[in-house]
N, C-alpha and C positions, 0 to 999 in steps of 0.2 A: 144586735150589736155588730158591728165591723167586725171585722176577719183578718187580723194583722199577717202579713207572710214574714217567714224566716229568713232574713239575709242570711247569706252564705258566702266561700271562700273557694274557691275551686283549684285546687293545688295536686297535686301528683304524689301526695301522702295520705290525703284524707278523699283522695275523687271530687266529685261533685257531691253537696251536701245538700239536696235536695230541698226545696222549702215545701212546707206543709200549713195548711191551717191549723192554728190552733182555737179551741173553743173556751173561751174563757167566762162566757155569761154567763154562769150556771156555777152554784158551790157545790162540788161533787166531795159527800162524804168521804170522808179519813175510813178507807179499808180496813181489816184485820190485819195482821203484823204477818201474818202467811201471804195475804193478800196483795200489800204494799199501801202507798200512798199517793193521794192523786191532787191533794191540793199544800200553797209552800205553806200554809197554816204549818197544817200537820208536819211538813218536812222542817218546818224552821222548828216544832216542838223539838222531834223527834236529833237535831242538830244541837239544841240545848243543852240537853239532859247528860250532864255529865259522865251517866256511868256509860255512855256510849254504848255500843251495839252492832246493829246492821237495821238498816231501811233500803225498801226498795221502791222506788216506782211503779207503779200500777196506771200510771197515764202521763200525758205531758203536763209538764207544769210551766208557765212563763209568771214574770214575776221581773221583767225586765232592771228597775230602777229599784229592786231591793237588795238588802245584803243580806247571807244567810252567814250567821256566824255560827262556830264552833264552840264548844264549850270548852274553859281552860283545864288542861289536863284530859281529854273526852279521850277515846278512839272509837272511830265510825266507819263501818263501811256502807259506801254507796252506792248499791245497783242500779245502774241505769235500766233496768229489765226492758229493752226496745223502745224506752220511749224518750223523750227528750225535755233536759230542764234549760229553762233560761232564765239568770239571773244576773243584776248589775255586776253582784261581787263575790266571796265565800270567801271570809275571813275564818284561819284556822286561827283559836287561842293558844296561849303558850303552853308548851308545854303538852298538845294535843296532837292528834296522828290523824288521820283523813285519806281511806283509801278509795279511792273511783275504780268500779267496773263495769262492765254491761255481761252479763251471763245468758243476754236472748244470744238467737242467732246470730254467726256473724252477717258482718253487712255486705250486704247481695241479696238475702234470703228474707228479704220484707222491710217496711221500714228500719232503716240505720238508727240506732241512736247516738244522742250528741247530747253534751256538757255544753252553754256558751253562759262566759259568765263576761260580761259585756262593760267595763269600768269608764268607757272613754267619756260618759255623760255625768260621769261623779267623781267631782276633784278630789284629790289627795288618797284614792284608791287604787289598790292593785285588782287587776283581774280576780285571781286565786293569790290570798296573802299567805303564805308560808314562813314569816318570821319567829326563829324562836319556835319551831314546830315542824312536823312530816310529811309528807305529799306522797302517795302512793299511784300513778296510773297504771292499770293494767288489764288484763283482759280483751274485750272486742272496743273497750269506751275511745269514743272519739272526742275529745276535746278543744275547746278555741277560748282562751283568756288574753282579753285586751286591758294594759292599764291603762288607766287618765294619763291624758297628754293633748296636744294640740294649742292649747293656750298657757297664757304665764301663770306664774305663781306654784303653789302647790301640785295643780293638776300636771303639772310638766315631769311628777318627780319617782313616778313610781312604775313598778315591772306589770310585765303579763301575766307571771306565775312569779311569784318571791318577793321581796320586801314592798312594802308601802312608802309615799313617804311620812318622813317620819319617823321611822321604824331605827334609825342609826342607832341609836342608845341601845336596841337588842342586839346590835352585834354583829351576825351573817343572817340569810332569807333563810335559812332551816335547811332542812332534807328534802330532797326531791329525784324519785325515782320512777323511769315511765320504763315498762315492759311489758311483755307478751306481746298482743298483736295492736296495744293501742297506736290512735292516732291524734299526734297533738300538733297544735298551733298555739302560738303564745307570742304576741306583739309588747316592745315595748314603745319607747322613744327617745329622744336625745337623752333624758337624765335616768330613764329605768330602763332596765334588760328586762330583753324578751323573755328570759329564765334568770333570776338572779335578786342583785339586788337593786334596791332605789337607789335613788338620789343620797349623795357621800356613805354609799353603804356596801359592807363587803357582797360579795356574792355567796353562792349558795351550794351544798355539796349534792354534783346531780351525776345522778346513774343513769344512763338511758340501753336496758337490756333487751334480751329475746329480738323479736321481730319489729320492734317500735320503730317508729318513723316520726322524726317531731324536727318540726321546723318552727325556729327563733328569728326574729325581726326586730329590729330596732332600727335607729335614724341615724345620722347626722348632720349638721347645721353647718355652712359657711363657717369659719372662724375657728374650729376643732372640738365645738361640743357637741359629746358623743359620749354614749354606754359604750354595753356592749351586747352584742347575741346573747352569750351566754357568759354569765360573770358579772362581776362589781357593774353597779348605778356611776353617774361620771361623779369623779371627784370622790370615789369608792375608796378602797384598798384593796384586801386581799380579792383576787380572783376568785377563792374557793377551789371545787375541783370539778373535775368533769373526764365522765369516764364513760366511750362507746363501747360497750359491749359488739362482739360478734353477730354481725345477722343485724345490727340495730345503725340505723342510720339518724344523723344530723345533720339538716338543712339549713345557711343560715342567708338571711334577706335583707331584703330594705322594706321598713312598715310603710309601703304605699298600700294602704288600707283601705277599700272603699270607705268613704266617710268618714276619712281621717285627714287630719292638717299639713299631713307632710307625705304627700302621696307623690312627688320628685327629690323623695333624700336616700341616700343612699347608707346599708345598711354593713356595720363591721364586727367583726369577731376581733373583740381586742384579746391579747394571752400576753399580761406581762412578765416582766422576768423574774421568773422564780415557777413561776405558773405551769405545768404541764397536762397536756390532754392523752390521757392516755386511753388503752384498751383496744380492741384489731378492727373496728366497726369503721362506717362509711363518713364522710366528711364531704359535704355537696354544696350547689350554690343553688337555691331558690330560686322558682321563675318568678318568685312575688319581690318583685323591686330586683335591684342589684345589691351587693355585697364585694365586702374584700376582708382578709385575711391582715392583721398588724399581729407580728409575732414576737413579742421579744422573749417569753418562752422556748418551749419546747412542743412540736406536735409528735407524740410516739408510736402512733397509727400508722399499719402497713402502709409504707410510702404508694403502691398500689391502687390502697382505699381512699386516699385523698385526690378528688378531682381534680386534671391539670387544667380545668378551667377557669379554677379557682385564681382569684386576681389575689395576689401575695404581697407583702412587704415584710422586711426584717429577716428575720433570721430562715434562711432556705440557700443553703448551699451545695456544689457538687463537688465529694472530696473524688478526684482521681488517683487510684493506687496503681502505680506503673513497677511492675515484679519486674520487668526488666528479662533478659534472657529468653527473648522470642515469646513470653508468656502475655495473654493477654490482660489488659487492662483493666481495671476491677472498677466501675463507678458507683459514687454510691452518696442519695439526695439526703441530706441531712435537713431536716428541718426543725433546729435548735443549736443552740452553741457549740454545742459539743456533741460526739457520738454518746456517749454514755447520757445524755440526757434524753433522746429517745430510744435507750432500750436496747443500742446494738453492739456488737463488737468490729473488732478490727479482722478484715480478711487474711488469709494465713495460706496463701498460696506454698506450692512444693514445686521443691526443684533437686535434682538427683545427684548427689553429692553435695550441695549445700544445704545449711540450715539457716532458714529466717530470724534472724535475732530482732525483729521487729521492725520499724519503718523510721527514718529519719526524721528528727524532731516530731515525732508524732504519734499520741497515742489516745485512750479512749478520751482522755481531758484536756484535752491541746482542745483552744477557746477559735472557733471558726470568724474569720472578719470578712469574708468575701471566699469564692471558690479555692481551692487549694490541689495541685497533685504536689504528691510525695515517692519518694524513692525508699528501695527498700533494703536492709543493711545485713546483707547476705553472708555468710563466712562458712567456714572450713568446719567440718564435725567437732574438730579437736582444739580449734583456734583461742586465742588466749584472749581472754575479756583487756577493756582496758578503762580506764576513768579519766575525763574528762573536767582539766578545773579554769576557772578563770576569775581575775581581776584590775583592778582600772589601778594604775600606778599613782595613780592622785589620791591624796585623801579628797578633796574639794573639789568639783565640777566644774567649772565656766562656761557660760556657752561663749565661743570665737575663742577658746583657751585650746591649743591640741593637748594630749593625753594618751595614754598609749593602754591599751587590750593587752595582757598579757595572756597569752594560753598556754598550760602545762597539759601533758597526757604521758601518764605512766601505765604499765599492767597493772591488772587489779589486785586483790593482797594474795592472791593462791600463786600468781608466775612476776611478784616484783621485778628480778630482776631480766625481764625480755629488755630487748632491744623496742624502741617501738618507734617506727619513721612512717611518715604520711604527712598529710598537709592539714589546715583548717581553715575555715571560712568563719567568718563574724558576720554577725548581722544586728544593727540596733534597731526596734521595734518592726524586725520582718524587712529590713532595707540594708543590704548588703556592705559594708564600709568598706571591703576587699574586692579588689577589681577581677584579679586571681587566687586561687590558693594560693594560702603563704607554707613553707615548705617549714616540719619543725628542724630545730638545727637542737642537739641533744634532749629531744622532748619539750622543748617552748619556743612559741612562737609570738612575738612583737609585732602587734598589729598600730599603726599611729589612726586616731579619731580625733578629731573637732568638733565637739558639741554645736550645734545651733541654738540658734535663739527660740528654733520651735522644739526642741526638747527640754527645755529651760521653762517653756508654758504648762507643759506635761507632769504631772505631778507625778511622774516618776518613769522611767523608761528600762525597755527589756534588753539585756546585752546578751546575744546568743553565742556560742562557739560551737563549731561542728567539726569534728575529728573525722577525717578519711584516710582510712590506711595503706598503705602502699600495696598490700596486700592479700588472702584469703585466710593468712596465717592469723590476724588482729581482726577484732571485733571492735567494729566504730563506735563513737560515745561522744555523746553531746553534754551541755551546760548551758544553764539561763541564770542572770543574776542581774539584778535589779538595779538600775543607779538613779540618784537625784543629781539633776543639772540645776543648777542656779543661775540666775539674771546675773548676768555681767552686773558686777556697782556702780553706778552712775560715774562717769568715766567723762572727766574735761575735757573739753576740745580747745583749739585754736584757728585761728585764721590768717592765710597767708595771703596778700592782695599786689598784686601784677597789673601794671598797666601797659597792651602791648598794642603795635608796636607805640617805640615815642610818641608821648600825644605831642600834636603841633594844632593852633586852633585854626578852625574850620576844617580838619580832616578828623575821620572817623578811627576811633583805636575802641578797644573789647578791654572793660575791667574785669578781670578773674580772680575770682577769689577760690582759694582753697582749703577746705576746713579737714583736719584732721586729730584724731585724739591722741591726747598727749600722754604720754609713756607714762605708765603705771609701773613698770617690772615684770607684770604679770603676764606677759606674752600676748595679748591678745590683735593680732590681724585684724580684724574688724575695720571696714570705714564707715566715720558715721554718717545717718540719714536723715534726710532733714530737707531745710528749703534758706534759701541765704536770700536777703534783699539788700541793694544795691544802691548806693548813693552816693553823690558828688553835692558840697557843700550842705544846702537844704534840700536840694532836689532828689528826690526819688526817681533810679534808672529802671526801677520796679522789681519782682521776687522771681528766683527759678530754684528748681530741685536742682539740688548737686547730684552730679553722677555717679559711676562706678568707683573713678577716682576722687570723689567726696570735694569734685571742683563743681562751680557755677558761673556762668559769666551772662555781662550783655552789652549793647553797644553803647559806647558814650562819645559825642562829639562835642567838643569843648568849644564854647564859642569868645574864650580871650584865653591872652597867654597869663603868665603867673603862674604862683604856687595856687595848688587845690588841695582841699580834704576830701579823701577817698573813705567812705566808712563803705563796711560788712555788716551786718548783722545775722546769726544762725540758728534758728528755731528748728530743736527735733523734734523728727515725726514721732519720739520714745521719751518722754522725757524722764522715766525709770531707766531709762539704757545711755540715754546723753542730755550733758547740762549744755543749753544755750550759751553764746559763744560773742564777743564782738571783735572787729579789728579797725584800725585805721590808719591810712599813711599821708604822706604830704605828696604830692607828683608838681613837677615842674612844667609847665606847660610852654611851649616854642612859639613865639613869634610867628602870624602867620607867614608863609611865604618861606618859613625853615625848609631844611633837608630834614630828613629825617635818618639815619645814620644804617648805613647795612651791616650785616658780618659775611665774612665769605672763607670756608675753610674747603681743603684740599687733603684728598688723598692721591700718592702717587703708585701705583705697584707693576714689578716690583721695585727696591728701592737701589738694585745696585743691578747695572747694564753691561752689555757688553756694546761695544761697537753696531750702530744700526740694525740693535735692537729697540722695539717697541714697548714704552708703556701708558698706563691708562690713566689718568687723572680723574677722579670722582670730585666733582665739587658740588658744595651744598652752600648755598646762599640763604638766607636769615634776615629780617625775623619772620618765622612763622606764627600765628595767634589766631586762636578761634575765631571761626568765619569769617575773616578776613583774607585778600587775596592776598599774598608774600608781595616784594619787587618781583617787578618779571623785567628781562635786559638778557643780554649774552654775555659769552663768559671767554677769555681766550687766555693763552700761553703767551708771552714775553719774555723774551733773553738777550739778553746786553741790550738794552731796548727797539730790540724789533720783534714785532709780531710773528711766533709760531705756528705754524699750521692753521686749520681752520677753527673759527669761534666755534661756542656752541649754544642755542636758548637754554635760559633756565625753561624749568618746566614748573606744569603747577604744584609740586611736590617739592619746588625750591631745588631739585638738581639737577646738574647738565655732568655730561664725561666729554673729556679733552682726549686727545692722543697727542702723545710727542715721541720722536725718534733720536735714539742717541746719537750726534754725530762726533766726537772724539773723546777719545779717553781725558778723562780729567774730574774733577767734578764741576756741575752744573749748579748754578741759581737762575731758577724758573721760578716769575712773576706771574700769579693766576689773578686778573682782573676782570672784576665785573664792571660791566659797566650798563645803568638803571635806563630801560625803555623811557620813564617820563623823569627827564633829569630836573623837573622842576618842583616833587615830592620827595623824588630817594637819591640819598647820596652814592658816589661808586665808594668801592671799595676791594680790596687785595691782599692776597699771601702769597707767601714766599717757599720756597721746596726745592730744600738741597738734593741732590742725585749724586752718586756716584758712578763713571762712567769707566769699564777697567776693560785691559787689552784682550788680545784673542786669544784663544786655548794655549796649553805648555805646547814647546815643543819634546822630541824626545829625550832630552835628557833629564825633562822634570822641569827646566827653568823657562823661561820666556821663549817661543820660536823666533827662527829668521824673521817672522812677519810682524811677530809680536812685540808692541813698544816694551814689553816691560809692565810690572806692579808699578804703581806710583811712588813718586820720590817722595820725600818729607815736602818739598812743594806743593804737593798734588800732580805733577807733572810726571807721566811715564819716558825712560828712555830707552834708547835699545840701548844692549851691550856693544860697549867698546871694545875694539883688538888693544893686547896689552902694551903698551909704548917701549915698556922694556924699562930698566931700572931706572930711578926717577928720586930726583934727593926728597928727603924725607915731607911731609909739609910743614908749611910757615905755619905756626902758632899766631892768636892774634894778639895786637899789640896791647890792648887792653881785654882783662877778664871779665866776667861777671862779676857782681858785688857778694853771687849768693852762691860761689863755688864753696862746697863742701872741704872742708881742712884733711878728710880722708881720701883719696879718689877708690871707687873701687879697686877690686885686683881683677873683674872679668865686667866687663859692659852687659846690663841686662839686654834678655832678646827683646825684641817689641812685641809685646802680645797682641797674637792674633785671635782674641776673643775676648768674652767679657763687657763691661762698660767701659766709651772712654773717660770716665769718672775715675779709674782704678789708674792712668795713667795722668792725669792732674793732678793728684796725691803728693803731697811732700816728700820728699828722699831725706832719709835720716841719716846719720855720722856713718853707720854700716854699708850705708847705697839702697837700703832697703825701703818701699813703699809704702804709709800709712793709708792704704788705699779707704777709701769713705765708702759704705756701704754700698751694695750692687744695688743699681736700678732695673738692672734687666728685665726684663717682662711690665716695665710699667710706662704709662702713656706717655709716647714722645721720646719711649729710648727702645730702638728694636730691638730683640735679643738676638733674631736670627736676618743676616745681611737679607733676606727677601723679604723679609717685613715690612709694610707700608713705611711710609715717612708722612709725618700730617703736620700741617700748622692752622692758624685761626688769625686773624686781625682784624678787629674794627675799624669802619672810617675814622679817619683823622689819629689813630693808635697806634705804638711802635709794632712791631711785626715777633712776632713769638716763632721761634724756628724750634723745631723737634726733630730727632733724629738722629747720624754718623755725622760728628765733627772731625775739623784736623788733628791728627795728635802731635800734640809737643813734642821736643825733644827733649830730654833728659839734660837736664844743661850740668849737671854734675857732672857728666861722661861724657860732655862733647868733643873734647881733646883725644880722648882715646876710641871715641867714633869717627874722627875725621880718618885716624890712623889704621882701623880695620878697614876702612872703605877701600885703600892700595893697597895690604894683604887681600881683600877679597878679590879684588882684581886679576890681582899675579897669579892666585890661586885659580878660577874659571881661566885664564889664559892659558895656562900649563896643560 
């Protein structure tokens, strides 16, 4: 008869596993029970028999393509006694215990023996089924159980060692413990674990002790179907547990399997959350295929024992403890959420004269999301604790709603009444809303926040406050409190639509539309987002996003004159966040061969001169409108109609600066004209800017020098002073009054005021002399409060001329008799 050889596996746990002939032509009688047993007859009886026992081999057995099952409820142990079985399966029954050892030599010392229970040619098989049942390996026995896999259906769905498929209804793969000196190998694939469980099935609780060396394989598929090494079948649950013992190592791989279907997939150790592998043993990467690590667990294994070859994902962090005060640095690899999830504490550095009160926002249960260093909250032996509180001043969240952080920090209840001063910082979900510490001012500090829109998606968000003390005397203190943001409520818009500049037809103008939301009360900032489409009568000028300023524009050239309809239309990118929107207006469109109209305004500074001084004129010419070029022309100064100094080009920013020079005291009217590079599109256009032009410095007695004309008369006209003529009859009155002389005169002339608006002296004079002066304008556009203040005006072509600024001031016409008559007292008086 043929001589079949023993495939084998050569790995770095189990060595090379020799093949051997085995002789199977021949029934070699069933030994005595001292003896053992040499053919699976007698092993399969001897497996039945419920009151279980012990058997042992006395030769090889192969037996490839059968399954040797267990009796339910049995316990059996199995000596491999040196020699070696091969079998498709070993189904353990429920409720049954099954322990595997070899008691020959160990391997070195003559033929090795080996377990291979061989599943991948019998679908819906596990290697070694352990559901609902115990697995014991241990001893010298070397082990390899492959489950079905490689093709569809059932065979795709079961472990190396642990559940079948099928098996979900029992629940988790059973018990399973490998130690002393065995060595194991156990393949799964995409839907069973190399150790665990089938297809949607938990896994399984495995010990792997003593000196053991066992390496787990499974697959994965393009598209994310995938077991795992050790653990739930895909589409499982629980993980189960899994615990390396000391001295005991865990390999895990990819089932590239001689003679297996997926000998380019790649194998993973899944550890979901909740899941921990604990115990101080090795953790390695298989040279059989490749592997990686998905953690959302916890791994509690000396960080040490876990190979840094090992390809990672999930949870694997480096917290940096920085003690601060020349001391070094503490690092320390977390692999799990949190320190208390693998088993460690917080380091507890010394330092001489202070005492560690712990570490800033952090302790064994602070949830890790990426690397983290922390600081540590050092204080005085004798220092007074303190508490830390905070709240959001809103009952109601919004996201684009601001809202204010309140933080309080008192001493704790043994020294209420310390003083306690230091600063805090806030942070919402780890992202700081304080730029700096905010300093407390009586123990609370008012932070302002604005929600976004992506804390609004978050089903709830972390508000932190951290207390720093001014100094050694205070022991810092933090707080975390939880807040819900809410979606902004669908919130109306509007639309504003601009057509610039004047359309005239056959020139190009930009329709802009501008969408914004309309006032709720609720404070919210926000502008909305979206996309606006564009059109004139039926025609579509086609869609653009609105921008930052929640505008959109695009070009339209008109091809007649008339009236047009300009519609908007505003579809949001949220339509939870904004309601769609429409607008429309009428535009009047110019005959071609129109102007089209400029504006041109001026600034002068500053607004009041001395004698041949210099100032500047800012002009800014209009209309500007997206991407479109402005008029371009020069721009120059006119007075009493002749051209001042030199023009100047607008620029493409639409402005130019003039200079002019005062040349006499008085006030000035200066003409700033544009005038349009192609006079046969843009209109010109002009403003007007009053100055004041006043004499040279006092001389010394305070009043106007020799040189000096003088302050302006009520004309505007400066004079010098006159030598006194000498007595002089009194003056003529005029022969006719005003209509609107007061029936009282005063008894003193008011002064002129020298400040103020002159609004306050256009005012009515009442029966006492007194002024109902009309509110101060001062500080507001077009009336300077202080004489160096610009002076600006604005006029459209073909539009009257708007002046802003210092006017003349009236006179007082109730007092004008008894003003004509202080003017020679004042006279005689400076004469004297």
């Amino acid at each position: 008869m043929s001589q079949p050889v023993r495939t084998h596996i050569s790995t770095p746990l189990t060595g090379t596993i020799l093949g051997v002939a085995l002789a199977v032509g021949g029934v070699v009688p069933a030994a005595a029970a001292d003896g053992g047993v040499a053919t699976f007859d007698s092993l399969q009886a001897a497996f039945a028999d419920p009151q279980g026992g012990e058997v042992r081999l006395a030769g090889d057995v192969e037996a490839p393509e059968a399954v040797l099952g267990l009796a339910d409820g049995a316990d059996l142990t199995l000596d491999l006694g040196g020699s070696e079985l091969r079998v498709g399966s070993i189904e353990l029954g429920t409720g049954s215990a099954l322990t595997i050892t070899d008691t020959a030599p160990a391997p070195g010392e003559g033929v090795p023996a080996r377990l291979v229970a061989d599943a991948r040619d019998l679908p819906g098989h596990a290697g070694i089924r352990t559901s609902g049942a115990a697995l014991t390996i241990t001893g010298n026995a070397t082990v390899e159980a492959y489950g079905a896999g490689g093709g569809s259906g059932a065979g795709d769905g079961s472990a190396g060692i642990g559940g079948r498929f099928g098996d979900e209804q029992l629940g988790d793969a059973g018990t399973i413990e490998i130690g002393g000196a065995a060595r194991v190998l156990a393949a799964g694939n995409r839907a069973g674990a190399g150790i665990g469980g089938a297809y949607a099935m938990d896994g399984a609780d495995v010990r792997i002790t003593g000196s053991a060396q066992v390496t787990a394989l499974n697959n994965t598929y393009p598209g994310g179907e995938r077991s795992s090494a050790v653990g739930a079948g895909r589409e499982g649950g629980s993980f189960g547990t899994l615990d390396i013992g000391a001295g005991a190592t865990l390999f895990i791989g990819g089932a590239s399997i001689p003679g297996g279907a997926s000998d380019d997939k790649r194998g993973v150790l899944e550890i979901p959350e909740g899941a921990v592998i604990t115990g101080s043993g090795h953790l390695r990467p298989s040279p059989i295929g490749s592997a990686y690590v998905r953690n959302e667990g916890a791994v509690a294994l000396p960080v040490e024992n876990v190979d840094p070859d090992l390809e990672w994902y999930g949870n694997d962090f480096v917290v940096t403890f920085e003690p601060e005060h020349g001391l070094e640095p503490i690092e320390m690899r977390v692999l799990g959420p949190t320190i208390r999830s693998i088993g460690r504490s917080l380091p507890v550095p010394e330092y001489p004269g202070l005492v560690l009160h712990g570490w800033v926002m952090f302790d064994e249960d602070t949830r890790l999301t990426g690397d983290r260093t922390v600081a540590p909250r050092w204080a005085s032996v004798d220092a007074i604790g303190t508490v830390t509180q905070a709240h959001l001043l809103d009952e109601t969240l919004l996201a684009d709603v601001p809202t204010t952080v309140r933080v309080s920090v008192r001493a704790d209840t043994v020294r209420r009444g310390a003083r306690v001063e230091g600063t805090v910082d806030v942070f919402v979900d780890d992202v700081p809303i304080t730029t700096d510490p905010v300093p407390l001012v009586d123990g609370i500090a008012d932070v302002p926040w604005t929600p976004s829109a992506h804390h609004a998606y978050a089903a709830s968000v972390l508000v932190t406050a951290i207390f720093t003390p001014a100094g050694p005397d205070l022991v810092g203190s933090d707080v975390q409190v939880a807040a819900t943001v809410d979606s902004h409520p669908q919130q109306d818009t509007e639309i504003d639509i601009v057509v610039c500049p004047e359309p005239v037809a056959g020139l190009g103008s930009v329709v802009v539309a501008t969408v914004r939301a309309v006032d709720t009360g609720t404070g919210a900032t926000a502008v909305p987002t979206g996309s606006v489409e564009l059109s004139v009568g039926e025609v579509s000028l086609g869609t653009r996003d609105v921008d930052e300023q929640g505008a959109a524009w695009l070009a339209w050239t008109p091809d007649a004159s008339g009236a047009h309809a300009v519609q908007a239309q505003f579809v949001p990118d949220d339509e939870s966040r904004w309601a769609a929107s429409a607008g429309a207006t009428s535009v009047h469109v110019a005959p071609e061969g129109s102007l089209r109209a400029t504006t041109t305004s001026a600034v002068l500074r500053p607004e009041r001169l001395s004698v041949g001084s210099a100032a500047t004129v800012d002009v800014s010419v209009g209309p500007r409108c997206s991407a479109l070029a402005g008029p371009a022309g020069t721009v120059r100064v006119v007075q009493a109609g002749q051209a001042v100094g030199a023009s100047a080009p607008v620029g493409a920013d639409g402005t130019a600066r003039l200079e002019w020079v005062a040349p006499e005291v008085g006030r000035h009217e200066l003409l700033i004209e544009f005038t349009p590079d192609d006079g046969t599109q843009w209109a010109a256009s002009s403003v007007t800017v009053d100055v004041l032009v006043e004499g040279g410095p006092p001389g010394p007695d305070g009043e106007g020098g020799p040189d000096d004309p003088g302050s302006p008369g009520p004309d505007g006209d400066g004079a010098p002073d006159e030598p006194d003529p000498g007595p002089t009859e009194p003056p003529t009155m005029p022969e006719t009054m005003p209509e609107t002389v007061p029936e009282t005169m005063p008894e003193t002339v008011p002064d002129q005021p020298t400040g103020g608006s002159p609004s306050d002296l256009d005012a009515p004079v009442d029966e006492q002399g007194s002024s109902e002066a009309a509110p101060s304008t001062a500080g507001s556009p077009g009336v300077p409060e202080d004489p160096d203040e610009p002076t600006s005006a604005r006029v459209s072509a073909g539009g009257a001329v708007t002046r802003t600024g210092s006017t003349a001031l009236p006179l007082l016409v109730g007092a004008l008799g008894l003003a004509l008559l202080g003017v020679g007292a004042l006279r005689r008086r400076r004469a004297r």
